[in-house]
C-alpha positions as CSV (number, residue, x, y, z in Angstrom):
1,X,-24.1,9.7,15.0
2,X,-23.1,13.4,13.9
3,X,-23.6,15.7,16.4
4,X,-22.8,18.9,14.9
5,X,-19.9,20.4,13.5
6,X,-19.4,23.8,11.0
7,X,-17.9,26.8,12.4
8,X,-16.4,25.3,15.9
9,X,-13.5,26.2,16.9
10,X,-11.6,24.7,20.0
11,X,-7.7,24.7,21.0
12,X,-5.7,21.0,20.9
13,X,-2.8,20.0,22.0
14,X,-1.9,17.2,19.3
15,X,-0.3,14.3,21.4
16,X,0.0,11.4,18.2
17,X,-0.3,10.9,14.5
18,X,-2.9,8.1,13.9
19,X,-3.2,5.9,11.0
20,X,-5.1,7.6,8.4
21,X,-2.2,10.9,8.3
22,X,-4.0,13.0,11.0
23,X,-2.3,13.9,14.2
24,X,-4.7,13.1,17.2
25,X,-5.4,15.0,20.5
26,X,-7.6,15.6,23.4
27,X,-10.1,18.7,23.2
28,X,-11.0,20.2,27.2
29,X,-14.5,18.2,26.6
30,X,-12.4,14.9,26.7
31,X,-13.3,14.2,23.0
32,X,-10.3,12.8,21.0
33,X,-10.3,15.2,18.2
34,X,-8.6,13.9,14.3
35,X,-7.0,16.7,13.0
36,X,-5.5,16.6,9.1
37,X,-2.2,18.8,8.5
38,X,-2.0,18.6,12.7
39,X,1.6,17.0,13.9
40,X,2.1,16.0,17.7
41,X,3.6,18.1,20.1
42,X,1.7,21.2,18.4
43,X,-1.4,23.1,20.0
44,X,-3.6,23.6,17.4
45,X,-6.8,25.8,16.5
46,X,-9.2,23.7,15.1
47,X,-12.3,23.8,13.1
48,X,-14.6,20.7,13.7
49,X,-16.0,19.5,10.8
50,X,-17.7,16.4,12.1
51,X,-18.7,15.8,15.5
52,X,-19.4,12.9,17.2
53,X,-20.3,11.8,20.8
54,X,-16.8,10.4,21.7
55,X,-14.3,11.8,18.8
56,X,-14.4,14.6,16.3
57,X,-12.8,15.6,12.8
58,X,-11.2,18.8,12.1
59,X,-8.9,20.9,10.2
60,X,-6.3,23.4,11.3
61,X,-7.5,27.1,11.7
62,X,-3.8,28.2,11.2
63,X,-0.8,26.9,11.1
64,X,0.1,26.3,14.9
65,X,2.9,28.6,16.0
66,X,5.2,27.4,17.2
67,X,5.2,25.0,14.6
68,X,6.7,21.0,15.2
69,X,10.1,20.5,14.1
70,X,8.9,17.8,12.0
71,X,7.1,20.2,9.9
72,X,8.9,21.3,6.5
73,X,9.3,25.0,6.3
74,X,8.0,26.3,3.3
75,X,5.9,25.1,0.6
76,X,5.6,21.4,0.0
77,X,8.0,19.9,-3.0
78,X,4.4,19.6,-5.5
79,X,2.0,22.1,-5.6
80,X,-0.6,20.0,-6.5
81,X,-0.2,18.6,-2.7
82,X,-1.0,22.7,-1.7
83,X,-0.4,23.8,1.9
84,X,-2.1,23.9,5.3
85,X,-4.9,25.4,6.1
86,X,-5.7,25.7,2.9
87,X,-5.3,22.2,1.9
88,X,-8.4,21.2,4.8
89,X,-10.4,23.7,3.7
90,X,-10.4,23.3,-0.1
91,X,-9.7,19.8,-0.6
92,X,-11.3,19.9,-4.0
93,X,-8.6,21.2,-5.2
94,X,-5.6,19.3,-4.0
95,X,-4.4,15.9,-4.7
96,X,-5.4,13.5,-2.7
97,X,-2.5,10.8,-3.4
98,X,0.3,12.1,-1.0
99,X,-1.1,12.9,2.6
100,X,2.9,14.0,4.6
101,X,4.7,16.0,1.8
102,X,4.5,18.6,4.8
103,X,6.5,16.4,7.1
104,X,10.2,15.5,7.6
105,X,11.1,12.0,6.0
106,X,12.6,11.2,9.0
107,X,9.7,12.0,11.0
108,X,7.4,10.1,8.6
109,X,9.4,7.3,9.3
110,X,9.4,7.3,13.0
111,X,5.2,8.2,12.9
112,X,4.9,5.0,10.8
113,X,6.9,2.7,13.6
114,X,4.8,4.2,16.3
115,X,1.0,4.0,13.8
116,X,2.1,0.2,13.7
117,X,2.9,0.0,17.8
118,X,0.2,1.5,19.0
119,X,-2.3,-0.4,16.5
120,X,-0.6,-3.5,17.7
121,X,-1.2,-2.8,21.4
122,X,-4.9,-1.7,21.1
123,X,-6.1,-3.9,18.5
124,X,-3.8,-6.7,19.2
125,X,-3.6,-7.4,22.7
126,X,0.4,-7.3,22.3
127,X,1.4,-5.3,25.2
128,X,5.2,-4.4,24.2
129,X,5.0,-5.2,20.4
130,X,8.5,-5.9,19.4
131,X,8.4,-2.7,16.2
132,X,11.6,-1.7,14.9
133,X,12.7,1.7,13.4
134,X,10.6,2.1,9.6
135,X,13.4,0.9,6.9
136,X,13.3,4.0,4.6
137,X,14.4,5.1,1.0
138,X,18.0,7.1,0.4
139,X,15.7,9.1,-1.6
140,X,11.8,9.1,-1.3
141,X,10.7,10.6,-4.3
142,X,10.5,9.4,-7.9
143,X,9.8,5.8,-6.4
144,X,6.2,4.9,-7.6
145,X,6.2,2.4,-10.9
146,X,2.9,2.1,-11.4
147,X,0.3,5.0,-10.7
148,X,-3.6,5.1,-11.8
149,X,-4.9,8.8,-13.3
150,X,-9.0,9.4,-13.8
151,X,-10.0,11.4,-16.6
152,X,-11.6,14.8,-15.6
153,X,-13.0,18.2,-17.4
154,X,-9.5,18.9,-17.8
155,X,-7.4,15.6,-18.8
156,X,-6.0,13.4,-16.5
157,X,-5.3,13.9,-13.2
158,X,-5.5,12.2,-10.0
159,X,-8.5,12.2,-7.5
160,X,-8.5,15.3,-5.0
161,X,-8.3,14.9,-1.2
162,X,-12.7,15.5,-1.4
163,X,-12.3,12.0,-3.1
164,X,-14.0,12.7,-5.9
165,X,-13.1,16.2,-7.5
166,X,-10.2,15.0,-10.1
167,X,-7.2,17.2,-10.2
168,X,-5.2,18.0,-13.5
169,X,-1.8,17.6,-12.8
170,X,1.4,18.5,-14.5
171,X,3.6,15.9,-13.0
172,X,3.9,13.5,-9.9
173,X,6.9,14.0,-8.0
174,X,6.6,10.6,-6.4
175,X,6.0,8.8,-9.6
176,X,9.2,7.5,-11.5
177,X,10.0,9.5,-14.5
178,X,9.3,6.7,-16.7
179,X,5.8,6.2,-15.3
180,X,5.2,10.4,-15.2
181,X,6.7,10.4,-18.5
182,X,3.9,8.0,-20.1
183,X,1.4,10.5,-18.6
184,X,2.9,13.2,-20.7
185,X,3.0,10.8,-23.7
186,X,-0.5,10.2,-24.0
187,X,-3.4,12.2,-25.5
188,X,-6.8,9.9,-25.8
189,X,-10.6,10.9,-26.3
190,X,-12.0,9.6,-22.9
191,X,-15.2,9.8,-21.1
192,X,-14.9,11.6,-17.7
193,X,-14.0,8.8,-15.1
194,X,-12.2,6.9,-17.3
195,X,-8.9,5.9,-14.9
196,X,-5.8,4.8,-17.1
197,X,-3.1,2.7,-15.5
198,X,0.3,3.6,-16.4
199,X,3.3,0.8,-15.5
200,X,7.0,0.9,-15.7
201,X,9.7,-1.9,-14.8
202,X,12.1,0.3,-13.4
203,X,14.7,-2.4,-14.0
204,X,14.3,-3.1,-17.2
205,X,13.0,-0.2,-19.4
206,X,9.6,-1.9,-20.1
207,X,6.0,0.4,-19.9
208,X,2.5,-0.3,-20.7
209,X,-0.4,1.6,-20.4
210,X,-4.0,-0.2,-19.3
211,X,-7.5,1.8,-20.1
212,X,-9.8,0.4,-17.4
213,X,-13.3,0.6,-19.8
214,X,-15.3,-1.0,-22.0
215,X,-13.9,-1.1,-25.8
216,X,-16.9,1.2,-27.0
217,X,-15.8,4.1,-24.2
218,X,-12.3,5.0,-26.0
219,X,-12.9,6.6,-29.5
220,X,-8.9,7.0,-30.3
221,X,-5.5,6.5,-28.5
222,X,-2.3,8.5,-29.4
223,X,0.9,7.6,-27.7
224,X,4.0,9.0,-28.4
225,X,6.1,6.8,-26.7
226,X,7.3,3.3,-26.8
227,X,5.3,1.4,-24.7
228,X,2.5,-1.4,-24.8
229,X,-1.0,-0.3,-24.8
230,X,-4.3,-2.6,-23.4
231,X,-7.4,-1.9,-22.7
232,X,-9.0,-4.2,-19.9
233,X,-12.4,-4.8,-19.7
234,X,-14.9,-5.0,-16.5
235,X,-15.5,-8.3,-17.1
236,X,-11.5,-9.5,-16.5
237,X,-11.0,-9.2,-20.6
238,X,-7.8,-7.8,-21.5
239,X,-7.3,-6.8,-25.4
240,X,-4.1,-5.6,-26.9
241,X,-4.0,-2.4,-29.0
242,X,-0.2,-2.4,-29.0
243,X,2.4,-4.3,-27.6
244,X,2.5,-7.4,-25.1
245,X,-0.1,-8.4,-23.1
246,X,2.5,-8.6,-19.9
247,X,5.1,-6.1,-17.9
248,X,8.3,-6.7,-17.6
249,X,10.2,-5.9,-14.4
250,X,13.2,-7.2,-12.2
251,X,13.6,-7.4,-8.5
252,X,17.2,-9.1,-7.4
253,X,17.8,-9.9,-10.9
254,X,15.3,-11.9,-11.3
255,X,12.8,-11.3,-13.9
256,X,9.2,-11.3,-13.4
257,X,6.0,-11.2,-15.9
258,X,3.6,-9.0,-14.5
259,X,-0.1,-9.3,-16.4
260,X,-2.0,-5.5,-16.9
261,X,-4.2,-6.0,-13.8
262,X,-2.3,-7.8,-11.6
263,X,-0.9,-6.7,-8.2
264,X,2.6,-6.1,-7.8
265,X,4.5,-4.0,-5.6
266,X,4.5,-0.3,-6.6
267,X,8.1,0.5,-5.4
268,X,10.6,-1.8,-7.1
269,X,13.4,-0.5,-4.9
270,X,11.7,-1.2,-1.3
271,X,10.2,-4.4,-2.6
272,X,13.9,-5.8,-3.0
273,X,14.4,-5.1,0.7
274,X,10.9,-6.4,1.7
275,X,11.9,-10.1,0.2
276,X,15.0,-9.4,2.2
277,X,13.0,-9.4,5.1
278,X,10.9,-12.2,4.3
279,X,14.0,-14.1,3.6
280,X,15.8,-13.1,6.6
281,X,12.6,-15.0,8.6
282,X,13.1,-18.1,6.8
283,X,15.6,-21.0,7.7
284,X,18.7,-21.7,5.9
285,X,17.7,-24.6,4.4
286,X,13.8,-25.0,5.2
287,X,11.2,-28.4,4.5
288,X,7.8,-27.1,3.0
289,X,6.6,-23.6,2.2
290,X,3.0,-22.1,1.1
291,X,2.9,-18.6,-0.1
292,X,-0.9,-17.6,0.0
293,X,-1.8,-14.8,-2.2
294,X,1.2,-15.0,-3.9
295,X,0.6,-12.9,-7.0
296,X,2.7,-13.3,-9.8
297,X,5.0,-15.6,-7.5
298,X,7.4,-13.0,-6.3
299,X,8.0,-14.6,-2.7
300,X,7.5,-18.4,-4.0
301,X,10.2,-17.7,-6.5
302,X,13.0,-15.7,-4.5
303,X,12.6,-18.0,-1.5
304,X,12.3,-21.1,-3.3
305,X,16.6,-22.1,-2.9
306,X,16.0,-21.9,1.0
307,X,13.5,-24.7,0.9
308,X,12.5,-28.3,-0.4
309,X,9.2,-28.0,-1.5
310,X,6.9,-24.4,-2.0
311,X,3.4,-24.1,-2.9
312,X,2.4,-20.8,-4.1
313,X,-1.5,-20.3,-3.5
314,X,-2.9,-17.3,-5.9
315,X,-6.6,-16.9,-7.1
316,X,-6.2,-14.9,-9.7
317,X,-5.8,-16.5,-13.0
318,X,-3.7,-14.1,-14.5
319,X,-1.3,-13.8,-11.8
320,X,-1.3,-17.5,-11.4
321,X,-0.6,-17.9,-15.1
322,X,2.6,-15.3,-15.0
323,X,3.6,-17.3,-11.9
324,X,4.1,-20.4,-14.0
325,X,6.7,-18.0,-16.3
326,X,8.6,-16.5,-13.4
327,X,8.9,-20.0,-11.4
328,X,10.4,-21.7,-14.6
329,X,13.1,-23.7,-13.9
330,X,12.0,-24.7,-10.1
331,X,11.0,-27.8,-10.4
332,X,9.8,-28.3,-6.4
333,X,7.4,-25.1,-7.1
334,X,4.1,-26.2,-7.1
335,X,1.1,-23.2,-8.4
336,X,-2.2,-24.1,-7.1
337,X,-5.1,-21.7,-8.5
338,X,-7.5,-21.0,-5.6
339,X,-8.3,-18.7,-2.8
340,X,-6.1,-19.1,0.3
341,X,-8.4,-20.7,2.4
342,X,-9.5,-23.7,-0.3
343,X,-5.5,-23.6,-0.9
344,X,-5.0,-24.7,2.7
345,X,-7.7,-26.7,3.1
346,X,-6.5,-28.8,-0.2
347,X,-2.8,-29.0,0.6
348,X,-4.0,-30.2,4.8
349,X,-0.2,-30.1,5.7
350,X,1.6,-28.3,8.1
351,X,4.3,-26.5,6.7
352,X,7.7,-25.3,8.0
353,X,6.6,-21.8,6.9
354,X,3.5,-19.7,5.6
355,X,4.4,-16.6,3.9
356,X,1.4,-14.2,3.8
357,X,0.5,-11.4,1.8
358,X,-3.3,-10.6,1.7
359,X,-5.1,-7.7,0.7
360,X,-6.2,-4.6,3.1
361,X,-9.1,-6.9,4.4
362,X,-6.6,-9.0,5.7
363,X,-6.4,-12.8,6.6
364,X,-10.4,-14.4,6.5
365,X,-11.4,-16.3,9.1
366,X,-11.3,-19.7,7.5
367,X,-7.4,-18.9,6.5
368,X,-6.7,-18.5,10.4
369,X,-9.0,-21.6,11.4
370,X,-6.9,-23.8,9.0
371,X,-3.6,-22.4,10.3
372,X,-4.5,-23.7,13.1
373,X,-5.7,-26.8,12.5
374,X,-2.4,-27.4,10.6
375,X,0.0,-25.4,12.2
376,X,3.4,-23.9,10.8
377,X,6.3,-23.3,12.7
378,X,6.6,-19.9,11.6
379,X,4.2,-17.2,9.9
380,X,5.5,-14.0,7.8
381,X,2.6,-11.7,7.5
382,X,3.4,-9.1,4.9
383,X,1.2,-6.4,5.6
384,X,-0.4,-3.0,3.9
385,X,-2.8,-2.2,7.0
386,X,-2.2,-2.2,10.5
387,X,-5.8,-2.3,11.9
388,X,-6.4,-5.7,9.8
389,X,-2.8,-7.2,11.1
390,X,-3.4,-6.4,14.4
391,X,-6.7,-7.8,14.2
392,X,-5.2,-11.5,12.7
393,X,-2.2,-11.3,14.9
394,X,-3.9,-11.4,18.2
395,X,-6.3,-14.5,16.4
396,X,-2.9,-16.2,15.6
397,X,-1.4,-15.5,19.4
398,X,-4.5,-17.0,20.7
399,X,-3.6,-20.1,18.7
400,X,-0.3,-21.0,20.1
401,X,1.9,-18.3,17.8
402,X,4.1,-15.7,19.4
403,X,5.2,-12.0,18.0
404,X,8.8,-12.5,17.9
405,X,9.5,-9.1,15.2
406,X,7.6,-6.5,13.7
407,X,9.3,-4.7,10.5
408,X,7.7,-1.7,8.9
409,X,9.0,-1.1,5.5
410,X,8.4,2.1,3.6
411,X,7.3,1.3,0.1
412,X,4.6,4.8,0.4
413,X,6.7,7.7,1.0
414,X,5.1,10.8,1.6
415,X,2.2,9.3,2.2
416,X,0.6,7.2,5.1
417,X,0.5,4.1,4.1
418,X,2.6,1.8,6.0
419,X,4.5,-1.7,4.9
420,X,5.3,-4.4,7.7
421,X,7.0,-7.9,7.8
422,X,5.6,-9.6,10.9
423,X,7.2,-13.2,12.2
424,X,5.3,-15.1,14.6
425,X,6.6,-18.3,15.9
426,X,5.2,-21.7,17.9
427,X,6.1,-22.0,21.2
């Protein structure tokens, strides 16, 4: 229901940084106004863009003076990020993959513990959610192993912050520089859209690129680079122009088989200390286990010495099929191939613990219905969105569970996005 927007102009004092990346304030109508490049405790001028009867959207004007002392002085560390105002008012022309590169680390850090608070206390009915301090990186650049470029008029680049204008880049300072280095490696005739995956296991040397297109779309590929080349089809196909048809990576030694298309966590550093956390959740020496959407097996595999018997729940053929690789050796692992909820609903038990990891839609409502009907002692909900956690978290304290510890874990710097390791116990 847009009411207006354009050339408006009103004066906010920022007061909170809201999931999403944009601080969040209160114009003298009442409305709460979004505000991209805004930081809290700044008054800001700001231009609404889109106007609605109870919030609004808008960029900065100028930059607010005084400025917050979370904000970096000077220019960001990419230029392809640009700067604010500029940045809101052009977004065509900057990239759209980093959203903070103008905010402190340590700041980013302590917005993400607060995004996952406040989500939890108006979403989920917890009215003191039990958030610790965001676990951060030493260094939070050069992190990413795995990124995804689109083919524009000018090469490859990465879609702008209009989400749809692609922007050429020259190099991603939040990639690894085994992943950026691929990028610089590879010259292909591609139509424009065509997105490329490039891959790296940081641990272990290993790289593969992954053409997202049908086999007709890519005339010719030139890499100059070591490094396994697929091209995976829209209808799940995966062929091999060079190379293996898998990835290669380690987390705590452990070696894992990663197919082209399969998930798997983009920072190989912070995914260490996000088992760690899972693991820390788990008893000493445990009964039964089920991992739902558990991927190529990464939490199934480096939990499985804490417990007697694990079932690792994955829908994904692929995945499930690299999961048989990695779990080699553990005899008491046990792969079923199905969604989570027909998982559940075949194994009918109630385990000691249920490790989840689902997608950004979250748990479905026949995964929390079974939970309950066969309840665990203890859930871990690994989580990428805080409105969808929030939203299963106060459907799992209305069955008998309590919020005992909320974790975030940053696996995005300079962006957003925000990791979290949530335990909720029985009474």
């Amino acid at each position: 229901m847009t009411a207006g927007g354009g050339d408006s102009v009103v004066e906010v004092d920022l007061e909170g940084m809201a999931h999403g990346g944009a601080a969040f304030g209160r114009a003298a109508d009442g409305r709460v106004v979004f505000v991209g490049g805004g930081l809290p405790g700044e008054s800001a001028a700001v231009v609404l863009t889109d106007v609605h009867e109870r919030f609004a959207h808008g960029i900065l004007s100028a930059l607010p003076d005084p400025p917050s002392p979370d904000r970096l002085a000077g220019a960001a560390p990419c230029p392809h990020f640009g700067a604010w105002p500029a940045r809101g008012r052009s977004p065509a022309g900057a990239c759209g993959g980093c959203q903070w590169q103008h905010v402190r680390y340590d700041a980013q850090l302590r917005f993400k513990a607060d995004v996952l608070r406040d989500t939890l206390r108006r979403i989920g009915g917890i009215a003191d959610p039990p958030v610790r301090p965001t676990l951060g990186m030493p260094d939070p650049w050069r992190y990413r192993n795995q990124i995804r470029v689109r083919s524009g008029p000018t090469g490859l680049g990465f879609v702008a912050a209009d989400d749809h204008t692609v922007v050429a880049i020259d190099a991603c300072p939040i990639a690894h520089p085994a992943v950026d280095a691929l990028r610089a490696a590879l010259d292909a005739d591609l139509p424009p859209g065509t997105e490329v995956t490039l891959r790296a296991g940081l641990a272990t040397g290993d790289r593969m690129i992954v053409f997202h297109a049908p086999e007709d779309a890519v005339d010719w590929i030139e890499v100059e680079i070591d490094a396994s080349v697929v091209l995976a089809r829209p209808d799940g196909r995966v062929d091999v122009a060079a190379g293996r048809p898998f990835l290669v990576e380690a987390v705590e030694d452990h070696i894992f088989v990663i197919p082209p298309t399969a998930f798997f966590q983009v920072n190989t550093a912070m995914a260490a200390v996000l088992v760690e956390q899972v693991r820390q959740a788990c008893p000493a020496h445990g009964g039964t286990l089920i991992d739902l959407y558990s991927g190529v097996g990464l939490f199934a595999v480096r939990l499985a010495e804490r417990f007697r018997e694990v079932f690792a729940v994955e829908d994904n053929p692929a995945s499930v099929a690299a999961a048989v690789d990695n779990a080699a050796g553990l005899d008491h692992v046990t792969l079923l191939e199905a969604d989570a909820a027909e998982g559940l609903a075949h194994l009918a038990l109630g385990a000691d613990v249920v490790v989840a990891d689902p997608p950004r839609a979250g748990l479905s409502a026949d995964v929390v219905r079974l939970l309950k009907q066969h309840p665990p002692d203890t859930i871990i909900y690994v989580s990428c969105e805080p409105s969808t956690l929030a939203r299963d978290v106060r459907q799992l304290v209305s069955g008998g569970w309590s919020l005992v510890g909320c974790q975030p874990v940053d696996m995005f710097p300079q962006t957003y996005h925000v990791e979290s390791v949530s335990v909720l116990r029985r009474a």
